[in-house]
C-alpha positions as a Python dict, from the first residue, in 0.01 Angstrom:
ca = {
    (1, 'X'): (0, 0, 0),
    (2, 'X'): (128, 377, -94),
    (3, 'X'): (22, 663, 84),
    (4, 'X'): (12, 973, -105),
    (5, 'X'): (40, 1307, 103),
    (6, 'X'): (63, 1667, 73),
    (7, 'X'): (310, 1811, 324),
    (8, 'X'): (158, 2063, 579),
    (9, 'X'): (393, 2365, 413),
    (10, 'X'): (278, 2291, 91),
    (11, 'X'): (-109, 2305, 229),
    (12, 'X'): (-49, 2629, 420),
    (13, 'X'): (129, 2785, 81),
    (14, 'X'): (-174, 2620, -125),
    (15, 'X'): (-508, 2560, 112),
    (16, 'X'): (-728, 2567, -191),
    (17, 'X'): (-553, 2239, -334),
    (18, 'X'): (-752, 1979, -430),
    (19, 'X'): (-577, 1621, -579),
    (20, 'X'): (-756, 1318, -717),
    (21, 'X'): (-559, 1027, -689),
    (22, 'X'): (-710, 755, -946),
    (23, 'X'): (-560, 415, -887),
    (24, 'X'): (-610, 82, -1175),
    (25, 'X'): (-468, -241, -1126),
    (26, 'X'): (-483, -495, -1403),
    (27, 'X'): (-438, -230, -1680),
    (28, 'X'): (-369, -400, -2016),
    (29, 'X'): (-170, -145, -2208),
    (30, 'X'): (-188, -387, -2506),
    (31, 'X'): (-494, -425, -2628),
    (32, 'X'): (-716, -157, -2825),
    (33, 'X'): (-925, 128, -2612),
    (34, 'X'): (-1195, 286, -2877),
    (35, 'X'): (-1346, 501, -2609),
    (36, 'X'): (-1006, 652, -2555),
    (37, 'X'): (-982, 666, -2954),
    (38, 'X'): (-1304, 812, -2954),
    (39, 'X'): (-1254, 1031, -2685),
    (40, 'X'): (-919, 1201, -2839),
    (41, 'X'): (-1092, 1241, -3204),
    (42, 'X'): (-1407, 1409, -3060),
    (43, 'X'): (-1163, 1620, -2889),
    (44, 'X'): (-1012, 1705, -3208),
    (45, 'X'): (-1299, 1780, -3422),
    (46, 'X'): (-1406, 2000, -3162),
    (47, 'X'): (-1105, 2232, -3195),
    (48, 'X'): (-1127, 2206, -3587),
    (49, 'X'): (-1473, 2342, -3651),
    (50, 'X'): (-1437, 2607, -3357),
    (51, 'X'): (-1685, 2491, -3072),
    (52, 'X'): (-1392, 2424, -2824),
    (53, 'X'): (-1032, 2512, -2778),
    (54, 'X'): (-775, 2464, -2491),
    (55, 'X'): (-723, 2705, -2196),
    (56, 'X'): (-480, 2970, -2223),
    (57, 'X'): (-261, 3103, -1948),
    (58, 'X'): (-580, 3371, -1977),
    (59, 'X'): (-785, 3112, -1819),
    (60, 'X'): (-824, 3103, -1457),
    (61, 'X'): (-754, 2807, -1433),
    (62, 'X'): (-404, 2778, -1592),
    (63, 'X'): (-374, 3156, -1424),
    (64, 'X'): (-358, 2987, -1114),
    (65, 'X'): (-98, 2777, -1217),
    (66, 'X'): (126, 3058, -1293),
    (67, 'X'): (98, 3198, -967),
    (68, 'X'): (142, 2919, -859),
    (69, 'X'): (492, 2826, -1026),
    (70, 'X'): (622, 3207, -990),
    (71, 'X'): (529, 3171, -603),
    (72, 'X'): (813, 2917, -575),
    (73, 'X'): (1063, 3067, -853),
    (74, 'X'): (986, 2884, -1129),
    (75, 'X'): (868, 3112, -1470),
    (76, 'X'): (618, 2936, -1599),
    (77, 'X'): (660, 3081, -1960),
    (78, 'X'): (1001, 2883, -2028),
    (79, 'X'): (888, 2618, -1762),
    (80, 'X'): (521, 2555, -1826),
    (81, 'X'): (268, 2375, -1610),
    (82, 'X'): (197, 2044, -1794),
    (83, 'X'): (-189, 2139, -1930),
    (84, 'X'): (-89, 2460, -1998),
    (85, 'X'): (188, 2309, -2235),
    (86, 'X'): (-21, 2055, -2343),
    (87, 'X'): (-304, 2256, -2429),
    (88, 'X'): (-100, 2491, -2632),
    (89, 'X'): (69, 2202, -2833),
    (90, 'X'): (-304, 2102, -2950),
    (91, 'X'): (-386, 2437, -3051),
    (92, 'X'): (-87, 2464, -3251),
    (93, 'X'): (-53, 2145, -3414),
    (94, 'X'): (-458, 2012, -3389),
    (95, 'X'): (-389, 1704, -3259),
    (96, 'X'): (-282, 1560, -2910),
    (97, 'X'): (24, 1297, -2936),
    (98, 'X'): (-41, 955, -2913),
    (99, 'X'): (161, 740, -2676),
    (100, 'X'): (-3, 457, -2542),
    (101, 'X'): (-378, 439, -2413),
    (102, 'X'): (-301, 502, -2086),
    (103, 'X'): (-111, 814, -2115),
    (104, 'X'): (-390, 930, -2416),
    (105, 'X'): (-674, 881, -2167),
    (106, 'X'): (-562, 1113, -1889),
    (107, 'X'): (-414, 1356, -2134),
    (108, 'X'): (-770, 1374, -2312),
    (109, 'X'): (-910, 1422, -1963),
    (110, 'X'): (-637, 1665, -1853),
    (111, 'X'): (-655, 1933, -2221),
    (112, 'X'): (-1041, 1847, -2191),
    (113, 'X'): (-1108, 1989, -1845),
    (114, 'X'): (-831, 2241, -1817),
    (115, 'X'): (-699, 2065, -1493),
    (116, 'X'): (-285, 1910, -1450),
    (117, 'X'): (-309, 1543, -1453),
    (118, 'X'): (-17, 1261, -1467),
    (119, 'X'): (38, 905, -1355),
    (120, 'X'): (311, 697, -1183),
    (121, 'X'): (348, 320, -1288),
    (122, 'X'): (281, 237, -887),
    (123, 'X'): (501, -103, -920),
    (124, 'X'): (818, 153, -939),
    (125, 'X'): (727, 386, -650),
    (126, 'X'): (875, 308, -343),
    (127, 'X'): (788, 387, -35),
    (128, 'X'): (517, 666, 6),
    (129, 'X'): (420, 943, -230),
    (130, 'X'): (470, 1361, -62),
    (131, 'X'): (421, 1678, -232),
    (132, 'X'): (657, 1874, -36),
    (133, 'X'): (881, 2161, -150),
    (134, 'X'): (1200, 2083, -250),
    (135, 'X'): (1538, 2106, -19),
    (136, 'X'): (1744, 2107, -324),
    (137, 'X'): (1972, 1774, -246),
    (138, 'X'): (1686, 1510, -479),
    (139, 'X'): (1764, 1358, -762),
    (140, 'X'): (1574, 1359, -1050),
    (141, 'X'): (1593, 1179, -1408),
    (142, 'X'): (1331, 1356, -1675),
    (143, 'X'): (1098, 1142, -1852),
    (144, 'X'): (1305, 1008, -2192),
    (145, 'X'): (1639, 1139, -2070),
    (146, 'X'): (1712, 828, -1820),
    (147, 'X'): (2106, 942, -1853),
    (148, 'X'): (2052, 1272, -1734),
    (149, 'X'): (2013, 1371, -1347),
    (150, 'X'): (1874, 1710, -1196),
    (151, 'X'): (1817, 1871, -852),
    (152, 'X'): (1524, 2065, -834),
    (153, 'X'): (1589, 2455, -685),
    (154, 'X'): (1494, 2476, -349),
    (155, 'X'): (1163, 2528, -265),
    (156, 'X'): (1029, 2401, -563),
    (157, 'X'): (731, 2195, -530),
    (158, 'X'): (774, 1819, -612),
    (159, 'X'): (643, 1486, -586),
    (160, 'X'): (858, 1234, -418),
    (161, 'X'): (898, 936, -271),
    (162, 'X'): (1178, 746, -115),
    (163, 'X'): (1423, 702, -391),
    (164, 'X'): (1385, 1039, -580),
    (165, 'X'): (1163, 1285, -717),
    (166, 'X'): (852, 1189, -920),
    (167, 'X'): (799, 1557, -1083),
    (168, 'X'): (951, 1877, -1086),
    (169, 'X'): (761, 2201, -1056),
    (170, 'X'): (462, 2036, -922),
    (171, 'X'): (373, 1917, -1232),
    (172, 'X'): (582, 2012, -1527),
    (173, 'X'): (771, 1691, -1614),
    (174, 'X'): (744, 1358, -1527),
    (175, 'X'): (1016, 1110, -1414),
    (176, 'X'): (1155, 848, -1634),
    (177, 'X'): (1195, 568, -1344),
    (178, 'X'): (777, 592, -1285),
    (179, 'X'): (718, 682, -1642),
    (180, 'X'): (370, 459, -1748),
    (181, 'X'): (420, 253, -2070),
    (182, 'X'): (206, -20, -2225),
    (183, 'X'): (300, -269, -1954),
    (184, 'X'): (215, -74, -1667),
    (185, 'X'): (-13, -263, -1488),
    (186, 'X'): (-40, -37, -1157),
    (187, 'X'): (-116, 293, -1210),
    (188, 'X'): (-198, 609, -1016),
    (189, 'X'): (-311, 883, -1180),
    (190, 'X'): (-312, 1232, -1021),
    (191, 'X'): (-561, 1505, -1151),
    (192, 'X'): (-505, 1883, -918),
    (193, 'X'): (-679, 2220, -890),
    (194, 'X'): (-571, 2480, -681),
    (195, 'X'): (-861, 2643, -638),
    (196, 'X'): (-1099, 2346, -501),
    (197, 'X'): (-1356, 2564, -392),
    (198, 'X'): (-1410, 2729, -781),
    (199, 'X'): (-1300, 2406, -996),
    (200, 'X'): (-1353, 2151, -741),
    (201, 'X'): (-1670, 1977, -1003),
    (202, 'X'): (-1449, 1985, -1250),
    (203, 'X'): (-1229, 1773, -1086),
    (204, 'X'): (-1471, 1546, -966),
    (205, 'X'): (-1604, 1536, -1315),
    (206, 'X'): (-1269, 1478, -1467),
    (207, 'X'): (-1173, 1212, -1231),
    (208, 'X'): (-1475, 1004, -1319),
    (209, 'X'): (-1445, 994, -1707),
    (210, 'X'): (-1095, 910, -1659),
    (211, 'X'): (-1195, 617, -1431),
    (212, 'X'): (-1453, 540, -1718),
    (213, 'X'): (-1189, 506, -1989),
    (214, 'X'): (-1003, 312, -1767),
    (215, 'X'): (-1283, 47, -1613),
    (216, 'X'): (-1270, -149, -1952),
    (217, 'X'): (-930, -235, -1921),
    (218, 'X'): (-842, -269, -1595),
    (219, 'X'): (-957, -520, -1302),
    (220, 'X'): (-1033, -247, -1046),
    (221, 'X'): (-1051, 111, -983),
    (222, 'X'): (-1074, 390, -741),
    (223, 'X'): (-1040, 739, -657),
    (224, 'X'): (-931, 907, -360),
    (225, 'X'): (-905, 1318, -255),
    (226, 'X'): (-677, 1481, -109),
    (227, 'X'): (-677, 1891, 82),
    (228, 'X'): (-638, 2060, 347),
    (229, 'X'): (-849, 1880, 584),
    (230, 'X'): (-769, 1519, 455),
    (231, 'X'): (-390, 1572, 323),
    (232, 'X'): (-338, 1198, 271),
    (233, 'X'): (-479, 869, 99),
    (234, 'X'): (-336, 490, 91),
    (235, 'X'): (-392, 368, -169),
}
């Protein structure tokens, strides 16, 4: 069992912070999932004949983000939070990337809903899972660079557990140790506002079509909150 767990300096700096932590177990990375097919190419059409585009950093919700990332000395123009990068790589090119159904189902649900989301192939984590700011001393190995090591600045905000950190900048880049691929079977997915009390149904909306896309392919599924009042989950 994993624990995930904001750290009490992060929910002072942040109180409106909301995470949903969807877990699967028994993915199968393998086989085909139409409504994540279906789900990217409505997406798409959607931004092609106008009646939907991606948030901007004008959007309150990837606003928040900004102020979020300057707060603890990160520009979020050169470093961008991971929807707000996303988002702006579908308006450009019209498409979202494929990678592997997994990844394409939270990153339909993350552009979708405006909201950061990411996952962690669970069977590499170890120990427990903090959002904490950064001392500066972690390690760090970006996603597709597993030569390369990093320290986050201090007082960056990070995921980390007991080996190294997860992301850096709360949520701007993956790690390549807990990166999910095709034959991740144990998966948890992490969708965040900052501002619970404004985008809190989104979330909760969010959360549930991503555990939709995932309840075909996967033996079981759940999701769990974390915030200020309940700042951790095992999962």
């Amino acid at each position: 069992m994993t624990t995930f767990r904001i750290s009490p300096a992060v929910a002072d700096a942040f109180p409106g912070t909301l995470i949903a932590v969807v877990t699967a177990t028994g993915l199968n990375g393998h086989e085909p999932w139409p409504a994540t097919t279906t789900a990217l190419q409505h997406l798409e059409r959607e931004l092609a004949d106008g009646t939907w585009a991606p948030a901007d950093e004008t959007d309150p919700r990837i606003e928040a983000w900004h102020t979020a990332y300057r707060s603890f000395g990160t520009n979020p123009r050169r470093t961008r939070p991971s929807v707000d990068a996303l988002g702006r790589r579908m308006a450009k090119k019209g498409t979202l990337p494929r990678i592997n159904p997994t990844v394409d189902s939270y990153n339909t649900v993350s552009v979708r809903h405006g909201l950061p989301a990411g996952a962690f192939d669970l069977d590499q984590i170890t120990g427990d899972v903090e959002i904490r700011h950064a001392e500066g001393t972690e390690t760090f190995t970006p996603l597709g660079e597993p030569d390369t090591v990093e320290n986050p600045k201090p007082g960056e905000v990070i995921y980390t557990d007991a080996t190294g950190v997860l992301t850096r900048h709360w949520n701007h880049r993956d790690a390549h140790r807990t990166r999910v691929t095709e034959d991740s079977t144990h998966v948890a997915f992490v969708l965040e506002t900052l501002h619970a009390d404004r985008d809190g149904h989104l979330l909760e909306t969010a959360a549930r079509e991503l555990r939709d896309l995932l309840a075909a392919h996967a033996a079981q599924s759940s999701v769990h909150c974390l915030n200020l009042e309940h700042p951790q989950a095992s999962i």
